[in-house]
N, C-alpha and C positions, 0 to 999 in steps of 0.2 A: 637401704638401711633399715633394718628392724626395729619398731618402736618399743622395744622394752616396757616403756612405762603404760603403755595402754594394754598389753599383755600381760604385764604384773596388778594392774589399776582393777581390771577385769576381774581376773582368778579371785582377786582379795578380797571379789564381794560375791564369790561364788556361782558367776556367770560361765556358760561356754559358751564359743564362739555362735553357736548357735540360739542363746539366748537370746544372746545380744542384737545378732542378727531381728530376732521376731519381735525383739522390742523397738525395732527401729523401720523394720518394713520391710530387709535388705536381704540378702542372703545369709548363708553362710559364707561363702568364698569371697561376697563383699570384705566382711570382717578382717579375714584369713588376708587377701588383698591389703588393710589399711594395718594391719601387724606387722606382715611382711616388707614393709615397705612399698608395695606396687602403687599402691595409689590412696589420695587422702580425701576421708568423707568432704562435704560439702560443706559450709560453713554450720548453714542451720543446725545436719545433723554432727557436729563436732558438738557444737553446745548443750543438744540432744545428750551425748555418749557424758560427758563431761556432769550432766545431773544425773543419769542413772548411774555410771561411777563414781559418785559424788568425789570429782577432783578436779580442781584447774584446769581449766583448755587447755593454759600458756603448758603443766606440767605432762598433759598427755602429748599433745603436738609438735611444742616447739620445744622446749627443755632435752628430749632426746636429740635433736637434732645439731642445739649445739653441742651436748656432749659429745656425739660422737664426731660431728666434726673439731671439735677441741683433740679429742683422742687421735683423731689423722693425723694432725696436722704436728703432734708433739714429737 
């Protein structure tokens, strides 16, 4: 499931994936991984990603999630 909101959260402060990446220690493909859905940072660097987007954990992490499981299930 694609997280929307940390791919739109990103762009809106003018990050690329690989910013993001160098500001956090990680790759690129990391990044590309936690948009795509494949897999989700770790707790610390969620909080990390969460002040240099300066937006909510709950709205980068978890808010897609129930959306989109809201959206399956209708």
């Amino acid at each position: 499931m694609k997280n929307s909101n940390l791919i739109k959260a990103r762009k809106a402060v003018g990050l690329t994936q690989s910013d993001l990446a160098s500001k956090l220690n990680y790759t690129k493909q990391a990044v590309s991984n936690w948009e795509n859905g494949y897999s989700t940072p770790r707790i610390l660097d969620a909080i990390k990603i969460s002040e240099i987007l300066n937006k909510d954990i709950n709205h980068l992490f978890l808010e897609s999630e129930v959306q989109e499981n809201h959206t399956n299930s209708a």
